[in-house]
N, C-alpha and C positions, 0 to 999 in steps of 0.2 A: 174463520172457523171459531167457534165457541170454545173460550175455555174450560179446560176440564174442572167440575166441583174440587174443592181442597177438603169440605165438611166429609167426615167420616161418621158412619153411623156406628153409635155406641151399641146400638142388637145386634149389627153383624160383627163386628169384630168379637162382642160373647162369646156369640156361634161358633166364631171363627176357632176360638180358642177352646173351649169346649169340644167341638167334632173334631180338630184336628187332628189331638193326639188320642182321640178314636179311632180313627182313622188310621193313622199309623202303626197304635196298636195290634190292630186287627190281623195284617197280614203277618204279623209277629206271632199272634196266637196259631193262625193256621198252619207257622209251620213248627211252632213248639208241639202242637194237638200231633202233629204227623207223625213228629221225632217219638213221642210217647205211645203212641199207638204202636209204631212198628216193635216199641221195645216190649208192649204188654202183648201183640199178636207173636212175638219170637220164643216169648218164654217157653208155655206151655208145647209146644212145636221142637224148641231145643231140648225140651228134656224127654220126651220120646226118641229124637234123637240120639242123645244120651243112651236109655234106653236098651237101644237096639245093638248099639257099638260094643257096651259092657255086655251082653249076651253071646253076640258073635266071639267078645273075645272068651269068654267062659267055655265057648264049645271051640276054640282054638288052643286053648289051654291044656284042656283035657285030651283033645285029637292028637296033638304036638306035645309029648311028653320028654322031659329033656332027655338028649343022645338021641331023638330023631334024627336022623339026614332027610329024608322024603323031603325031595321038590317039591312038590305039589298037593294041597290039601283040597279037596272035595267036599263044597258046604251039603249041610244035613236038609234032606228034602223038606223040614220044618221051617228052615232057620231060611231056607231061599224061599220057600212060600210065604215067609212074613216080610222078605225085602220086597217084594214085588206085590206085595198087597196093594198099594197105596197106585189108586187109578187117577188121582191126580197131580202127582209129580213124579219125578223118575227119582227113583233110589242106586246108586250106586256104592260098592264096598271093596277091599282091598284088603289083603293080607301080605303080609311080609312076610321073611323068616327071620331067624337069629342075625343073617349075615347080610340082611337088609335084601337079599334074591323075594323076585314075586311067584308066589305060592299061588295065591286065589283071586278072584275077583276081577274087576277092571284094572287096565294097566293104563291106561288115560286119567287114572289120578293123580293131582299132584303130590308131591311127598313135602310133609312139612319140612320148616327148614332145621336143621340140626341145633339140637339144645342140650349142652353138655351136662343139665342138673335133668337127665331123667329119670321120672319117680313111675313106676309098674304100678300098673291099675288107676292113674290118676288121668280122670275124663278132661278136654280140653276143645275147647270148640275156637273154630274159623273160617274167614269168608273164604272163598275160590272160585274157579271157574276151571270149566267141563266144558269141550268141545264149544267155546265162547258163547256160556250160558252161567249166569252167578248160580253156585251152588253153597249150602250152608253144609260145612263138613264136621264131625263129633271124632274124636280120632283118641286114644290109649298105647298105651306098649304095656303086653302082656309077657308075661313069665314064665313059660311052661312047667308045667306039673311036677314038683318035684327037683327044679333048680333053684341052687343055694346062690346062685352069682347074678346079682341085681342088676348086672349090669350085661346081661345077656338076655334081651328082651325081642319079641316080636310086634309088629306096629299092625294093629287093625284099625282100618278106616270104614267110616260111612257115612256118605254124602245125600243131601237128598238137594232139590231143584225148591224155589222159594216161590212156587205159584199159590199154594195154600196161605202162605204167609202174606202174600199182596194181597188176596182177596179179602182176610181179616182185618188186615192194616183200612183197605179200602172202606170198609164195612166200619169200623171204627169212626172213622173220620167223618164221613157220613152222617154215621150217629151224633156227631156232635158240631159240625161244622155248619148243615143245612139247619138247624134252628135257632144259629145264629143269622141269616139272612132272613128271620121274622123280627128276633130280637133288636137288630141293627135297627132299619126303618124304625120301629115303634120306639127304641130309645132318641133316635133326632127328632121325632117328633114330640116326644114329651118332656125334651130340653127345648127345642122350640117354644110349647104351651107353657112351660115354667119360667122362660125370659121373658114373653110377652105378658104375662101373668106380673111378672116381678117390674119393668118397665111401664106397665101402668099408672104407677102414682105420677109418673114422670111426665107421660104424654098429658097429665089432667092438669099438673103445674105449668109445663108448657098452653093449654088450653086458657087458664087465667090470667094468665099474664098478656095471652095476646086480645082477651076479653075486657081488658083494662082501658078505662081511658088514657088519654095521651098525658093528662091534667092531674089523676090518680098517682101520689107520689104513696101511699099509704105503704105501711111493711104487708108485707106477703107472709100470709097466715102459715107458722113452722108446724101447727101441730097435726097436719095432716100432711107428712110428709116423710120419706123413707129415711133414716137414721145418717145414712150415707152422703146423702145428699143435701143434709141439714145445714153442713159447713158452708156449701155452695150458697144456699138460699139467706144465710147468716148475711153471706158479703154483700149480697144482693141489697138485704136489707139496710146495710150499711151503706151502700153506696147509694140508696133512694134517698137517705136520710141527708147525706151532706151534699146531694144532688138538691135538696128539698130546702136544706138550709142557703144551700149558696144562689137557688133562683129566688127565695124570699129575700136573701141582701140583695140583689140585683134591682129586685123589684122597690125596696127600701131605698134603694143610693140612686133610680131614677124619678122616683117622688118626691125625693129630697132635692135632687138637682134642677129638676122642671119647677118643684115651690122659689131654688134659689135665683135661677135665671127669669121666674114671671117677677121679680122684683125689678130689676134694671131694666129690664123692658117696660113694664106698666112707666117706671120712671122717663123713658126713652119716649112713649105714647104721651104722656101727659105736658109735659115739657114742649114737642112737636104741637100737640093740640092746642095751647095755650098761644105759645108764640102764634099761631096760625089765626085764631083768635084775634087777637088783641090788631095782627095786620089788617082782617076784615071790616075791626071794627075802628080803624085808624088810630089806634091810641094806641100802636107800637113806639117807642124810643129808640135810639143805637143803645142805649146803655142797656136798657129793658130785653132787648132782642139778643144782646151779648150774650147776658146772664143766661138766655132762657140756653141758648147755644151753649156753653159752658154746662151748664144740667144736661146739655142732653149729651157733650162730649164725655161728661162725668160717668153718666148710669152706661153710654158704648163702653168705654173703658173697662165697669166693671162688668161689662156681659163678655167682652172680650179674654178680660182674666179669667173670669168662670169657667167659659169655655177652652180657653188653655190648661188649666187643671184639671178641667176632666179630659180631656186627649193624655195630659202625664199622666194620669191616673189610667186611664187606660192601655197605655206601654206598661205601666208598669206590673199588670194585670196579665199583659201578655208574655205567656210562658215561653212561648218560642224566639219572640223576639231578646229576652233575658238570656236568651243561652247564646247568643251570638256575643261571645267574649274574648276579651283582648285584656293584655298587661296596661294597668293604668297607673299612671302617676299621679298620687293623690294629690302631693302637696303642689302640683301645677294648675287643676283642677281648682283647687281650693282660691290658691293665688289669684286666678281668672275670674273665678265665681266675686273674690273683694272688691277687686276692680273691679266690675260692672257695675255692681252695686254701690261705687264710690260718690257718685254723684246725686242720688238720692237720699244718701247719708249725710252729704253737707246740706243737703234743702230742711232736713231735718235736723239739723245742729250735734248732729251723733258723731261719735268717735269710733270708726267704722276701721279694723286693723287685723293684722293676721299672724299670728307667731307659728315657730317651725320652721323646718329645714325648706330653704328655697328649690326650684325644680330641677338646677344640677345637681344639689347637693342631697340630693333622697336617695340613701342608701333601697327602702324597699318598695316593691311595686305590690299591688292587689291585683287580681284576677276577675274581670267584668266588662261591665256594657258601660262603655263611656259615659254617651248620653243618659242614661239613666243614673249614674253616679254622680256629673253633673246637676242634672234635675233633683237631687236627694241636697246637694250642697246648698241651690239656689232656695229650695222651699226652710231649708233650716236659716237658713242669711233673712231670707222675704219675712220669715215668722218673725224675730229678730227684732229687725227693725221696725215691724207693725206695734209690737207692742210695747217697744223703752222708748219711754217719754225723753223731750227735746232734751237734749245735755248730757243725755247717759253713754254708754261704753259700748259696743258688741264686738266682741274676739271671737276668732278664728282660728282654732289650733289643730295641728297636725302633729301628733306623738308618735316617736318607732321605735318599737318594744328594739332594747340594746341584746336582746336574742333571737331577734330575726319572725317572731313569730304572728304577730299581730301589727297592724295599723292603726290609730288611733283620730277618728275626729271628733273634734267639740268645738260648739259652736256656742258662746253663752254671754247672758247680758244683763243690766243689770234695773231690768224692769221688776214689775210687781211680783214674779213669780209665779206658780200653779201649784195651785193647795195639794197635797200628798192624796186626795180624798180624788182629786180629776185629775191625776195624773195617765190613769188607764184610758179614761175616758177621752183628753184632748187627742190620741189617735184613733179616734171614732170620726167617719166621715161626717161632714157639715158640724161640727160638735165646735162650742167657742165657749172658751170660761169665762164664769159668769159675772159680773158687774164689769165689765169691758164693752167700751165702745166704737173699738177697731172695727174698721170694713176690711172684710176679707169673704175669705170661700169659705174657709172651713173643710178644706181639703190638703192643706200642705200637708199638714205631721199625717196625715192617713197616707199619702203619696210616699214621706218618708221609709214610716212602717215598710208599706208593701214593697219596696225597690229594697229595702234592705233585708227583708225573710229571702226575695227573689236571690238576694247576693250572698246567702248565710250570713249573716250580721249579725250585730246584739244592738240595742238601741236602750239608752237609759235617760233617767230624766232624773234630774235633783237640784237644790239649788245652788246658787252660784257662792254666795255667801250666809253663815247661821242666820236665821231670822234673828236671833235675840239680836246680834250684832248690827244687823239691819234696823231693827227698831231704835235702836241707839243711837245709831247712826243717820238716823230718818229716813233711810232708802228704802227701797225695794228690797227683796233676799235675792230678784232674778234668777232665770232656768239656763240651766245648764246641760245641754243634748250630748249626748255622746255616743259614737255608733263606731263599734270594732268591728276589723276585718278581719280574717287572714289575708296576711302577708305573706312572700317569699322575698327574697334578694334580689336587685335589679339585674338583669341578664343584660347580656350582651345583644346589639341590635341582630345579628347572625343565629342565637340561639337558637332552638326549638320550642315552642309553646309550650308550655305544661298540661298532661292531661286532663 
């Protein structure tokens, strides 16, 4: 089964966010518009109501004069023809007496409920129900004619049924509900035409970029382009550019290695052809044949160094392989690195040695890729020796910060030195300072550099002793490498790695 896409489209989620709380809104409005309608259709309706109740009680007032006894009061053929006017809802009324007994009217009304602050002539309206049907009731306590005692009141009611009131309310809402199912549609559709409208410059940058050659590293032109989306195209353009820098070294550091390996080969070719030569034409020697054998053991050797520098160079290039890291002990590392090199250093009459604490005795470890720390050692040692002439010195030292925080290696010798002026320059690939004769690559110290930025490191170069003191002394000044680490404290072999 096909996986589900993860890309999310940036118009629909707009949309999404946009309609939504339209959407929601909406059904909010319809019933705010109801609640308001039924309050604008109730008024005019309650205050006839009103109305009607303050009239019944006027002619209850005057009928019922106080020291009445009469049970029973008889509405005025005026006063019953205006309750019953009303052909579309049912009107019903009530009268009380003094002693709460029913006088008039319907006796299916309810009675409100008892409220000890009653104030005479003061109109009051509330819901009810009649024979289980909502009635809206107006209701007073009136004072008959002529009584001093406020508190001898008679209760007149008038109720009327709420069909006139729905139909309004109905009507109402109507009015303003159904044109909003025009406005709805036409407003998604003209947030629709305004994000598609607005997404455009988008779909046109997307358009050129995929109109691009693969070859086209050039920046992508910002000034046609939305304000928003300028940041994005910014990075873009930045990362064309060190995308654009780093395939031109690429392409630099494999012209240079192809010019440095057709050397030892042409050497390897010509050597081969010569010897092969001189067999055909019998004026080969064993000494003659040795020699030519010897040349051509010589130019393999350097096609073989070559190529081992560039496979270091290439670890050390690799990012992923750099993260696979482990607690190392420098000053073990170091130790190893002198010894192997010890024997090359007596063919060359050099004083080949290592100061610092031995591999038990190293309080701190660093944090990294073995081999590639190795490899960092051997090309500072190889550099070394290539260039201090027969008799001179090269040390090996290992320093540990007495606060636990740094590692320290230096590696330095007491050859001609590198002028302050190529000092950036000898960690430039194939790059050899100049009036030297040494065979090498020209890849160590760039090997160095990169395995030590890979390791956060610091790399410095300076010489070993003052030139003035040098010239006095008729030496060299010699280079003096040094490359810090962080450090931590030697753990226990049980411990946990550090993050």
């Amino acid at each position: 089964m096909a996986a589900e896409s993860s890309h999310r489209s940036l118009f629909g989620e707009i949309l999404d966010w946009m309609l939504a709380p339209l959407l929601v809104i909406w059904p909010i409005s319809v019933a705010l518009t109801w609640l308001v309608a039924q309050n604008i259709a109730s008024k005019p309706y309650d205050r006839e109501l009103g109305e009607m109740a303050r009239s019944l009680g006027l002619q209850v007032a005057s009928e019922q004069p106080a020291g009445s006894r009469r049970s029973r009061y008889a509405l005025a053929p005026e006063a019953a023809a205006l309750l019953r006017a009303d052909e579309a809802d049912t009107v019903y009324y009530q009268v009380l007496g003094l002693r709460g007994e029913f006088l008039s009217g319907d006796r299916g009304l309810p009675v409100p409920e008892s409220d000890s602050s009653v104030v005479p002539w003061e109109l009051h309206f509330r819901d009810d129900e009649v024979d289980n049907e909502t009635v809206r009731v107006a209701y007073l306590w009136v004072a008959p004619e002529g009584s001093t005692d406020s508190r001898r009141t008679m209760l007149v009611q008038v109720a009327e049924t709420l069909g006139k009131r729905s139909r309004l309310t109905n009507e109402i809402i109507k009015g303003v509900i159904l044109p909003q199912f025009v406005i709805l549609p036409l407003a998604v559709l003209l947030v629709w035409m305004a994000l598609a409208r607005g997404i455009a410059p988008l779909n046109d940058l997307q358009r050129r970029i995929r109109s691009r050659d693969s070859s086209d590293l050039s920046p992508i032109d910002e000034r046609r382009i939305p304000d928003e989306v300028a940041p994005l195209v910014h990075a873009i353009n930045d990362l064309l550019d060190r995308l654009d820098q780093s395939i031109r070294s690429q392409k630099h550091f494999l012209a240079d290695a192809a010019h440095q390996l057709k050397t030892p080969l042409a050497g390897l070719r010509t050597q081969a052809e010569l010897a092969q030569r001189e067999i055909d034409e019998g004026r080969s020697s064993p000494a003659e044949l040795k020699r030519s054998l010897q040349q051509i053991a010589l130019s393999s050797q350097r096609a073989a160094h070559m190529v081992n520098q560039l496979l270091a160079m290439a670890r050390a290039e690799d990012q992923e392989h750099a993260m696979r890291r482990s607690e190392v002990n420098l000053s073990e590392l170091a130790m190893e690195t002198v010894r192997d090199f010890v024997p090359r250093a007596m063919d060359k009459r050099l004083d080949l040695g290592y100061e610092g604490p031995d591999e038990a005795q190293a309080g701190l470890r660093i944090w990294g890729q073995p081999l590639l720390i190795r490899e960092l050692i051997r090309n500072l040692v190889d550099n070394a020796l290539l260039y201090t002439p027969r008799g001179g010195t090269v040390t090996v030292r290992v320093v540990e910060d007495p606060f636990g925080q740094v590692c320290v290696l230096q590696v330095e010798d007491s050859g001609p030195g590198i002028p302050e002026s190529e000092r950036e320059q000898v960690f430039q690939p194939f790059y050899r300072a100049l009036g030297t004769n040494v065979d090498g690559s020209g890849l160590g110290l760039a090997i160095v550099r990169e395995i030590a930025q890979a390791h956060e490191a610091e790399v410095s170069l300076d010489d070993t002793r003052p030139r003035r003191q040098a010239e006095e002394l008729g030496l060299g000044p010699g280079a003096r490498f040094t490359v810090r680490f962080a450090a931590h404290p030697a753990q226990p072999p049980d411990a946990p790695a550090p993050d």
